[in-house]
BAVO-261536 format. One line per 8 residues: number of its first residue (from 1); their letters; for each residue x negated, y negated, z negated of N, C-alpha, C. Coordinates in steps of 0.001 Angstrom, whole numbers, plus 500000, padded with zeros to 6 digits. Atoms other than C-alpha are relative to their C-alpha. Layout:
BEGIN
NUM> A> X,Y,Z,X,Y,Z,X,Y,Z  ...
//
This chain:
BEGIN
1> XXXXXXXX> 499098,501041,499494,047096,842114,537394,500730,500520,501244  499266,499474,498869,049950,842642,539673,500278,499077,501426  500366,500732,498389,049265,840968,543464,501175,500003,500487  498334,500180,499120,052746,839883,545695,499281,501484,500580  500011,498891,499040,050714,842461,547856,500078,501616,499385  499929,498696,500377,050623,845587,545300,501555,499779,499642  498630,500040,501043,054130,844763,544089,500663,500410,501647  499087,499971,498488,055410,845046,548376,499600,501245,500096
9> XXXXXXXX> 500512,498233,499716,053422,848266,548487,500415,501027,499224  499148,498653,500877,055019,849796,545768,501246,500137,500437  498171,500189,499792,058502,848664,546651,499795,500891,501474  500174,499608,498477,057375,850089,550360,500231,501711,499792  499685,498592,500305,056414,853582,548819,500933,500310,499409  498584,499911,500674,059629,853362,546814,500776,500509,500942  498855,500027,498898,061703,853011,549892,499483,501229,501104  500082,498744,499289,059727,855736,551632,499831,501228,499367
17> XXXXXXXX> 499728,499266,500727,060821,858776,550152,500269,501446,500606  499674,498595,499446,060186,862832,551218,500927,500210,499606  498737,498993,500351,063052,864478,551786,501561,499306,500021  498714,501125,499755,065540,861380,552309,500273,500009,501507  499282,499877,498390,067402,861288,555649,498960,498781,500350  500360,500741,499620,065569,858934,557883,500646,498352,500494  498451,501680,499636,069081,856099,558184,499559,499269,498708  500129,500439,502051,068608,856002,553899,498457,499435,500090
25> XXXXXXXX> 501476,500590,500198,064633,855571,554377,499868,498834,501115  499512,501162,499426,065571,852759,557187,500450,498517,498845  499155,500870,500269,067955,851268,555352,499371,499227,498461  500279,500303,501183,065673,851040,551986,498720,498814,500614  500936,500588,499644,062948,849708,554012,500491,498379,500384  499527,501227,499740,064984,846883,555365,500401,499008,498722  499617,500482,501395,066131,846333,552009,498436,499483,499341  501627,500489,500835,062062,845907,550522,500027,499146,500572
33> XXXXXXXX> 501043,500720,499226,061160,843863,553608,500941,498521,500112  499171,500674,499327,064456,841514,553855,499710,498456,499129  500153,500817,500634,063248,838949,550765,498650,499293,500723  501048,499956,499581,059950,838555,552768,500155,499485,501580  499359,500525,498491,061739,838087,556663,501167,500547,499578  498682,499531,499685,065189,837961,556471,500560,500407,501116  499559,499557,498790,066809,839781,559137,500906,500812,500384  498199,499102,500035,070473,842027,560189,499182,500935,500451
41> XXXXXXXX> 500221,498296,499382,068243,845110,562024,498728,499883,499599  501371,499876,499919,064831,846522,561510,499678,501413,500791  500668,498516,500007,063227,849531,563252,498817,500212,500139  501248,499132,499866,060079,851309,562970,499619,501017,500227  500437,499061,499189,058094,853383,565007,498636,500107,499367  501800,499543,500346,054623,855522,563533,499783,500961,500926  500989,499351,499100,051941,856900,565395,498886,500558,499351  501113,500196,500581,049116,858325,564420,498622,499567,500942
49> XXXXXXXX> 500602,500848,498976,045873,856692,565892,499261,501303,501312  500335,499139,498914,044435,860061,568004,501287,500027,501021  499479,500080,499089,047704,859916,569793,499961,499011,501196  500131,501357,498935,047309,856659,571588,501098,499042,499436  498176,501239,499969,049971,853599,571224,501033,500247,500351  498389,499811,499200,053499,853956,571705,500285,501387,499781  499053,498616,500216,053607,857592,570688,500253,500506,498908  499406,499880,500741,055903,857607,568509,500301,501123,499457
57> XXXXXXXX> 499721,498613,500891,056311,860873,565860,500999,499662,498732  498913,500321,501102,058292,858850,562843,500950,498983,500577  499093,501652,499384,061023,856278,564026,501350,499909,499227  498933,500146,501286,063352,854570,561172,500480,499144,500820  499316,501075,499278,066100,852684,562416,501152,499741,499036  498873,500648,501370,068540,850260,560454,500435,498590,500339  499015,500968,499286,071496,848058,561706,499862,499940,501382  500092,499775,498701,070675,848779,565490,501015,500778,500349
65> XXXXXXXX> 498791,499000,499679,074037,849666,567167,499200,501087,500950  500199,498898,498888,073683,853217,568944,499923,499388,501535  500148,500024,498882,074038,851853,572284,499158,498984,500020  501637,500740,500354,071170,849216,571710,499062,500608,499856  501338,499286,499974,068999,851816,570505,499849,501015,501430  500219,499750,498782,069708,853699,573481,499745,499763,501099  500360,500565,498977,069329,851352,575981,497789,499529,499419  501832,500056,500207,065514,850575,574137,499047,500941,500224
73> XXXXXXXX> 500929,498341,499972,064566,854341,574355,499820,500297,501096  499958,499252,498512,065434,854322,578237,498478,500219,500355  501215,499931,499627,062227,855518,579756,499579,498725,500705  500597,501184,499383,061498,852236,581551,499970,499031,498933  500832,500826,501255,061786,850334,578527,498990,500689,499238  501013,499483,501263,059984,852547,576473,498293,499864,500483  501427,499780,499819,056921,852468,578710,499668,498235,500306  499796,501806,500195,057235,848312,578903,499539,499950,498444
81> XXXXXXXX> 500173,500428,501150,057184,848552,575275,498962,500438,499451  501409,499200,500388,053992,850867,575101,498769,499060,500070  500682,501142,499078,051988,848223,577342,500178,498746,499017  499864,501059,501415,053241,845735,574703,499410,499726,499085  500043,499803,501649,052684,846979,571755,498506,499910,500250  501278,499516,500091,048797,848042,572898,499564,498345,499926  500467,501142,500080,048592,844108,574091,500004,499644,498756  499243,500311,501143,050163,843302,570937,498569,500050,498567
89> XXXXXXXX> 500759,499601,501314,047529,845145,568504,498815,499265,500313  501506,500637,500140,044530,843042,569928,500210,498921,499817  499635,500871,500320,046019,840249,569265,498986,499427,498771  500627,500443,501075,043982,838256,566232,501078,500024,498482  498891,500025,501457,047258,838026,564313,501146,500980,500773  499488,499580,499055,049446,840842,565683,501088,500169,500214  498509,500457,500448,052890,839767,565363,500685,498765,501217  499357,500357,498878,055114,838100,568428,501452,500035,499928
97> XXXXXXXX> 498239,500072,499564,059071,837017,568963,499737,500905,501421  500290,500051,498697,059094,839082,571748,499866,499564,500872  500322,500223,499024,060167,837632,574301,499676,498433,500379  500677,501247,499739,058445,834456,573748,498450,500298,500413  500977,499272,500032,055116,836293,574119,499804,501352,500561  500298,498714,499750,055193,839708,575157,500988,500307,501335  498848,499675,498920,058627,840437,577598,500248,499178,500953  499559,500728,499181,060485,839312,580439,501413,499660,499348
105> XXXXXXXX> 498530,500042,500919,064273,837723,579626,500715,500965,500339  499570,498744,500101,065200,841139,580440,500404,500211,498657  499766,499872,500686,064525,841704,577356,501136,499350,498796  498920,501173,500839,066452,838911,575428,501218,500364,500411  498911,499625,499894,069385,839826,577802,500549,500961,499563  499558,498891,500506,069623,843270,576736,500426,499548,498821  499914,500417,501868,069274,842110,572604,501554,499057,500267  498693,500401,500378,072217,839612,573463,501030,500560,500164
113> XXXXXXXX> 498906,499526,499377,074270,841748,575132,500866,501150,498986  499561,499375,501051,074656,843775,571731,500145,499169,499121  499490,500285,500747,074963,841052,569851,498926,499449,498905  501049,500347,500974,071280,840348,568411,499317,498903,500735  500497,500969,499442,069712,837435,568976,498559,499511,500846  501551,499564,499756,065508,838178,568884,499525,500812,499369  500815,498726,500833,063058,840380,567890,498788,499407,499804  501174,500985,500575,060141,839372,565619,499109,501579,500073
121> XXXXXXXX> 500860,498574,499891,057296,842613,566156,498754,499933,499378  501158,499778,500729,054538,843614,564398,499089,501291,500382  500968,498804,500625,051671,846151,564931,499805,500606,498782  500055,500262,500939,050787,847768,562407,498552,501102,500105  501365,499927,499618,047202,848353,562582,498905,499541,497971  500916,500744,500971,044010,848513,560129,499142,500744,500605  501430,499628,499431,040438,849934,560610,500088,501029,500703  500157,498203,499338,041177,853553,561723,500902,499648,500947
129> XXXXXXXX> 498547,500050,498602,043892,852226,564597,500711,498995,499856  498070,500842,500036,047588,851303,565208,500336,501418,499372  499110,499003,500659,049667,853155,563280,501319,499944,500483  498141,499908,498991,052954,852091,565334,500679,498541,499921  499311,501822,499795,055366,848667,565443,501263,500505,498706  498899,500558,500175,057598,847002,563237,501251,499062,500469  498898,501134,499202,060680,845280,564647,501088,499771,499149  498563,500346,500713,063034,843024,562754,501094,498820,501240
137> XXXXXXXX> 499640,500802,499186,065942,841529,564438,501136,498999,499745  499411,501349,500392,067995,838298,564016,501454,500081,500818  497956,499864,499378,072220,838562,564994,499515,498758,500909  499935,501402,499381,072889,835562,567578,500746,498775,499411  499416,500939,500769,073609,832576,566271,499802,499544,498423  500741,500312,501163,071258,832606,563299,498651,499667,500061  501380,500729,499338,068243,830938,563216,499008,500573,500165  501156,499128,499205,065326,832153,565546,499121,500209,498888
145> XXXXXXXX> 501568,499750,501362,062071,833356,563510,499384,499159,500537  500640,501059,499311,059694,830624,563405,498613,500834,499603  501117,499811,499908,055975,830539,563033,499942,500930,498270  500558,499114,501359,055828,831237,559333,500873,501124,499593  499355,498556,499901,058200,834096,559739,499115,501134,500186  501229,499027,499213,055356,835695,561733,499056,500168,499228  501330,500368,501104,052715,834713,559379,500224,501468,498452  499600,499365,500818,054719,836067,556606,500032,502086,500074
153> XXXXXXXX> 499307,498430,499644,056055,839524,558342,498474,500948,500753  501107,499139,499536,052087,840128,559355,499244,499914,498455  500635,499697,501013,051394,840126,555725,500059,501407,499247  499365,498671,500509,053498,843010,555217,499330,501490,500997  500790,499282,498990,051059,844859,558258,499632,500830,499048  500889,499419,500932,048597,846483,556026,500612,500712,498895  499145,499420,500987,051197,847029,552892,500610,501655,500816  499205,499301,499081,053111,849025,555701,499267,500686,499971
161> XXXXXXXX> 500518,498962,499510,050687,851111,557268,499456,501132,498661  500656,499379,501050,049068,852101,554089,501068,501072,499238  499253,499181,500546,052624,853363,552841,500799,500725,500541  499291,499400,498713,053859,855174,556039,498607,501374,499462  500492,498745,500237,050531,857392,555501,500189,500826,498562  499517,499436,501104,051193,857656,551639,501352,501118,499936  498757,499277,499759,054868,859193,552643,499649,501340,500810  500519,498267,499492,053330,861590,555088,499670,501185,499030
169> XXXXXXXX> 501635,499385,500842,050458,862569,552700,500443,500740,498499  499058,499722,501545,052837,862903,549197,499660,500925,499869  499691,498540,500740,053415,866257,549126,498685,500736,500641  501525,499088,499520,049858,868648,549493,500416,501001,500702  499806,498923,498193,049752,870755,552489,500087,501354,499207  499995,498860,500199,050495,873985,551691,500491,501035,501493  499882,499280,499008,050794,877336,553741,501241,500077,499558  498508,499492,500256,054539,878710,553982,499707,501341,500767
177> XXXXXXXX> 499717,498320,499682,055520,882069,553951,501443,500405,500890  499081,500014,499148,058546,881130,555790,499637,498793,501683  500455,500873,499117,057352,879768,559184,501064,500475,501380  499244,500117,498950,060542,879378,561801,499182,499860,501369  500272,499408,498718,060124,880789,565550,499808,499107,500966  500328,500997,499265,058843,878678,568167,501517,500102,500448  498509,500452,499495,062373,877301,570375,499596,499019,501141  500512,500833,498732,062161,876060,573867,502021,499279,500759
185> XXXXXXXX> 498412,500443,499282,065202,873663,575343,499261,499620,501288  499954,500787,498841,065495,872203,578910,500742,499375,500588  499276,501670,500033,065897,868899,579670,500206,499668,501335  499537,499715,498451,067746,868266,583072,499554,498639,500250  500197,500978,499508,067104,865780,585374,500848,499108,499393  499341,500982,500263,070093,863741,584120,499313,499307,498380  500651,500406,501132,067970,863549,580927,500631,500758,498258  499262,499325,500375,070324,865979,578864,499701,501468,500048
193> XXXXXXXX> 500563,498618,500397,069537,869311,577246,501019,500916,500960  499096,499251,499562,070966,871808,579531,500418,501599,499853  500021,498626,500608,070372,875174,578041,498273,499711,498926  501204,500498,501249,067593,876205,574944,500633,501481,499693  500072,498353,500582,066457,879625,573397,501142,499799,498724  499654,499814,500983,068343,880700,570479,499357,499470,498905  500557,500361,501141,065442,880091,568243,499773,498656,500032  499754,501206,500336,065731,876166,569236,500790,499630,499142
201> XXXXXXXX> 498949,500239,500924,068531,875962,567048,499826,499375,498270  500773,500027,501281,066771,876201,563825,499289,498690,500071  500568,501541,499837,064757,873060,565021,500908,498727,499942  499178,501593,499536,067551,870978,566172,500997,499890,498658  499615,500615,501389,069536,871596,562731,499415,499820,498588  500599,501507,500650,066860,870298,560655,499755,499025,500073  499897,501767,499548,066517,867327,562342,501396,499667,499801  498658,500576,499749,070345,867078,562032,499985,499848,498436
209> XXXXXXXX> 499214,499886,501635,070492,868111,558132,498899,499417,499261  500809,500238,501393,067034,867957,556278,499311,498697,500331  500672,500985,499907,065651,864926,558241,501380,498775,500367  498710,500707,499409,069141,863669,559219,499647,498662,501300  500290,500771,498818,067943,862125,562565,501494,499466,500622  498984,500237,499493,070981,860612,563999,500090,500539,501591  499769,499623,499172,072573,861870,567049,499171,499621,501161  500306,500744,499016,072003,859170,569370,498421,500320,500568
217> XXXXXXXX> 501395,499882,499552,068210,859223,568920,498920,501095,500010  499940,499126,499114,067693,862580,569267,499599,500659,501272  499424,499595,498761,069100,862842,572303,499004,498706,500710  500463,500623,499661,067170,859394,573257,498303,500565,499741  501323,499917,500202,063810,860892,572003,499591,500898,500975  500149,498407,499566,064342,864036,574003,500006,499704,501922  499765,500582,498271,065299,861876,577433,498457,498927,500213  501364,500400,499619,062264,859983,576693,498758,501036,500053
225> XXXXXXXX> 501106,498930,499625,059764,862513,576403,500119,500584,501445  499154,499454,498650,061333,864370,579522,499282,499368,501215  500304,500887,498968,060858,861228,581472,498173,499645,499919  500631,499798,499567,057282,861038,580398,499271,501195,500676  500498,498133,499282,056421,864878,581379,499956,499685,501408  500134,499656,498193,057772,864002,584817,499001,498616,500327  500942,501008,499629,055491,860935,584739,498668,500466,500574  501352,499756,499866,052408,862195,583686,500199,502138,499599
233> XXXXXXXX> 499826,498255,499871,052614,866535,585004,499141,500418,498764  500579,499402,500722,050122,867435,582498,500664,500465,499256  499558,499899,501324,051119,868938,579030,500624,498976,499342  499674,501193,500996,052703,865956,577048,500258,500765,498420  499830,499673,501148,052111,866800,573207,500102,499143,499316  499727,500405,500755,053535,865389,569970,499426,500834,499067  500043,498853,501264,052164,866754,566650,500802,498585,498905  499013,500969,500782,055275,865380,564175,499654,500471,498508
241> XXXXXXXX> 499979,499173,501958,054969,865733,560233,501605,499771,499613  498295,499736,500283,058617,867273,559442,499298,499433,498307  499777,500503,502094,058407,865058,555881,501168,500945,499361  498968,499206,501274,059987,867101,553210,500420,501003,500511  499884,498687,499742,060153,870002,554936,498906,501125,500011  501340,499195,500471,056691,871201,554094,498884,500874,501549  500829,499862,498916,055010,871623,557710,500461,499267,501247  499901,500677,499376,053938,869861,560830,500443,500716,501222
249> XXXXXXXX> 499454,499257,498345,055864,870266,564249,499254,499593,500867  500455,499971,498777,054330,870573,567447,500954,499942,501366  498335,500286,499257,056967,868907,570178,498750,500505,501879  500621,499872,498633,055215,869962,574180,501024,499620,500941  499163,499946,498883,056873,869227,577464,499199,500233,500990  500609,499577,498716,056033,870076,580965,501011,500026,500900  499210,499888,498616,057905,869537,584013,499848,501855,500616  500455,498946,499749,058897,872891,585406,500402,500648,501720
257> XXXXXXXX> 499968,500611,498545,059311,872005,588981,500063,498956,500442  499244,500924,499111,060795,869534,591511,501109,499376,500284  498403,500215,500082,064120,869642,590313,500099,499093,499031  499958,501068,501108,063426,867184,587551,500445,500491,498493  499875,499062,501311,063890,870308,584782,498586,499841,499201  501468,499906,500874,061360,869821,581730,500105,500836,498762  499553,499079,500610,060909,872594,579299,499259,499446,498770  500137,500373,501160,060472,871407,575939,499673,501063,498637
265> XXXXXXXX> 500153,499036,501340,058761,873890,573128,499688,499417,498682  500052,500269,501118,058942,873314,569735,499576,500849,499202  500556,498974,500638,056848,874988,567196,499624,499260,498670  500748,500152,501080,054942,874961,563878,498937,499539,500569  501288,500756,499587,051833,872570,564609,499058,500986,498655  501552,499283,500608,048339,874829,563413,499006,499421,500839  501577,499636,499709,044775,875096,563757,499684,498321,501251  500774,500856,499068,043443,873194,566856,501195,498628,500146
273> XXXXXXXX> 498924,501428,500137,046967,870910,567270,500027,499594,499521  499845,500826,501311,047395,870176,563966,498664,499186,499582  500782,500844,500694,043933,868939,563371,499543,498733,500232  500368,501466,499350,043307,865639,565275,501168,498944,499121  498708,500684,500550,047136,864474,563839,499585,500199,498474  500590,499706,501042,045737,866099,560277,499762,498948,499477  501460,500427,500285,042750,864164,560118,500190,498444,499945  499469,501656,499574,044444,860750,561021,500389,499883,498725
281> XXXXXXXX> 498814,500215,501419,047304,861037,557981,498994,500452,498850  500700,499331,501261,044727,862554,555476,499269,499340,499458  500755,500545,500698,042047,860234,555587,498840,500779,500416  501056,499271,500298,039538,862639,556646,498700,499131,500596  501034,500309,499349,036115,861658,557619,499402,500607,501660  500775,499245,498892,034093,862369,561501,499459,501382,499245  500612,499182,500303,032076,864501,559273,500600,501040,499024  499258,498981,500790,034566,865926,557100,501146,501279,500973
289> XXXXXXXX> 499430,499198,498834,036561,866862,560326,498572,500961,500548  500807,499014,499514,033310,868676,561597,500262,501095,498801  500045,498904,501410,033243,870818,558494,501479,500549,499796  498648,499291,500311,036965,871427,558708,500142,500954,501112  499745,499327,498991,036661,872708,561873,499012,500959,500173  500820,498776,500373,033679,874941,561089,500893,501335,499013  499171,499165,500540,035736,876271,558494,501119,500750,500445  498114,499270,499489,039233,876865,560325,498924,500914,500940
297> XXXXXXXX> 500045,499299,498868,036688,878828,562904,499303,501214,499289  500695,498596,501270,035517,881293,559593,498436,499886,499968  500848,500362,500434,032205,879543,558844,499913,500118,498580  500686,500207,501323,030467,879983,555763,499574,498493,499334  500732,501511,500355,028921,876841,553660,498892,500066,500407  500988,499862,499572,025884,878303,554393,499754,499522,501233  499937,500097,498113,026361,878632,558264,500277,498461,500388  499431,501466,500142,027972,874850,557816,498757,499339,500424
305> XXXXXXXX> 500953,500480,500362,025203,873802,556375,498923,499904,500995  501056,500171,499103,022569,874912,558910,500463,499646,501533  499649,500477,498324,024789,873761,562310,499883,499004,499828  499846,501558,499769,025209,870230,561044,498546,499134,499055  501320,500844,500472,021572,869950,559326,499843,499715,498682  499524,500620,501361,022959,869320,555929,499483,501281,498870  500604,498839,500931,021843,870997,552695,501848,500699,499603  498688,499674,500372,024807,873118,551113,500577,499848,499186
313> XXXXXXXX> 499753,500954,500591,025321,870847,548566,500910,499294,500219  499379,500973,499343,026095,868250,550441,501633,500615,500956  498802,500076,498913,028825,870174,552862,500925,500926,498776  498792,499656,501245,030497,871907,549271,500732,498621,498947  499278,501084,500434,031038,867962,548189,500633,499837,501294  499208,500155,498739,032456,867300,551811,501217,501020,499647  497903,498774,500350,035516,870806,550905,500017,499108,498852  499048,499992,501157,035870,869512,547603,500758,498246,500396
321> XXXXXXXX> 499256,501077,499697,036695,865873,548916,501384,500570,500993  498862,499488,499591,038769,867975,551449,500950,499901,499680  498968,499734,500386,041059,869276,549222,500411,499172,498817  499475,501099,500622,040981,866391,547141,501047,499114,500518  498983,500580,498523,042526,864545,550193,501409,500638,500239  498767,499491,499736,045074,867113,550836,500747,500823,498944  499491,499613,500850,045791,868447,547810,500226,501412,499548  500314,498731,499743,044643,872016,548386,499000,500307,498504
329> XXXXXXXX> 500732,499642,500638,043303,874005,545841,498313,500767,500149  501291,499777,499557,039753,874703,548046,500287,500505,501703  500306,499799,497724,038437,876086,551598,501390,501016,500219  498525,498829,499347,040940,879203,551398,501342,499094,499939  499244,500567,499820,043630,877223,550755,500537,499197,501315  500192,501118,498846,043106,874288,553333,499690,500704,500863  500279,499206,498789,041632,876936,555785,502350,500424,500516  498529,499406,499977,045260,878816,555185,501009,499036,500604
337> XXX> 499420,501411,499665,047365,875470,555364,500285,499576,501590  500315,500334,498819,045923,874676,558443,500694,501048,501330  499822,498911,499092,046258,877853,560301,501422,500288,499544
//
């Protein structure tokens, strides 16, 4: 029998599709979700749950004018909206008009001042985390979202999250024999790339062609990161899954003085980066992650076997669920993959 809820989850994985520009996988999504909450904009932001809340690695956007989405990405909203969203997910039901609940009329002023009226938000959360926010938004002068808007648009929570990791997860990890050169830009105080290696290039026109990121946000993802680096000095890491391009990126920043310059490297996400972000999108188990990480460090089953107590039985069904999960044809494979 076919459930409203398997029939939204298919239409969901329908609309999320490797290898489609991210405006087209927006614009399909708004299209599944619009019989369900009607609404003129939607955007969505994924996370995976080892990153924390608010750090965003996928972000679909659809009917949001450019200078709306740019004014949402400024670093002071964006870290307003982090603080949000985290309140947001403990919520019992986790869905909010914003700024009836969550904002100041800051917010509302901004949304009118382009021309939208409210924003209806969603976590999107199940046992293993948050997986990131939904936001649909209402033109001015059409009627506010009411209660069973909310009701409704937190039914679609769960459908969601479940088919954001399916889209990651599609295609089985494989190694590539073509693996593009790390690429470092730097991001000026004004928040604007001001020089970048040669081998950045290669990064910034797949995001232009094979993921078709739009300009605007970009350039807004790149002024937000920036701005947190000079927040918090440490390292700031992203591990991103380039969908349909067959491996995961690794985004870093670091402030590289006093001058408000942050140097931004971009690479192929492996081994120790890649596996916390991995392990989230895959499905893996605590104990299947121990055993992956025995393996990526050139463990035997044997050797497995006697660090974590287990017979070797038991930790050769743990690889074969592995590469069941990721779609690897065994340990060499998934070892390879990884690294």
């Amino acid at each position: 029998m076919v459930t409203v809820g398997s029939r939204l989850y298919q239409g969901l994985c329908a609309a999320l599709t490797p290898g489609a520009g991210l405006e087209a996988v927006a614009a399909e999504l708004s299209r599944v979700i619009a019989p369900v909450v009607p609404h003129d904009a939607l955007r969505c932001g994924a996370n995976n749950p080892s990153s924390g809340v608010g750090v965003t690695t996928l972000a679909f956007w659809h009917g949001y004018a450019p200078d709306l989405g740019r004014e949402l990405l400024r670093p002071d909203n964006v870290g307003s909206a982090v603080r949000e969203l985290a309140g947001l997910a403990q919520q019992h039901v986790p869905v909010a008009v914003a700024d009836r609940r969550l904002r100041s009329g800051a917010h509302d002023r901004l949304l009118a001042k382009y021309g939208a009226g409210e924003e209806l938000c969603l976590a999107l959360r199940d046992p293993r985390g948050v997986w990131g926010v939904l936001c649909l938004v209402r033109e001015t002068g059409r009627r506010p979202f009411d209660d069973a808007d909310a009701r409704r648009l937190a039914e679609v929570g769960p459908s969601l999250a479940a088919a954001l990791r399916r889209y990651v997860t599609a295609q089985p990890i494989k190694p590539s024999a073509h693996e593009p050169p790390p690429g470092m830009l730097v991001i000026g105080a004004d928040n604007r790339i001001r020089t970048m290696t040669p081998q950045a290039l290669p990064w910034l026109r797949t995001m232009k062609a094979q993921l078709a990121i739009p300009e605007w946000l970009a350039e807004s993802s790149f002024a937000s990161l920036a701005a947190a680096a000079r927040e918090h000095p440490r390292c700031l890491r992203l591990c991103v899954p380039s969908v349909g391009c067959g491996w995961w990126t690794t985004i870093e920043a670091q402030p590289l003085g006093d001058d408000g310059d942050v140097a931004v490297m971009i690479q192929r996400a492996s081994g120790t980066l890649l596996i916390p972000s991995f392990c989230d999108w895959y499905g893996v188990t605590t104990r299947e992650r121990q055993i992956m990480q025995h393996l990526y460090n050139g463990s035997a089953p044997k050797q497995i076997a006697r660090a974590l107590d287990l017979s070797v039985h038991t930790v050769s069904d743990h690889i074969k669920a592995l590469s069941r999960k990721t779609g690897t044809s065994g340990r060499d494979e998934l070892v390879a993959a990884v690294r």
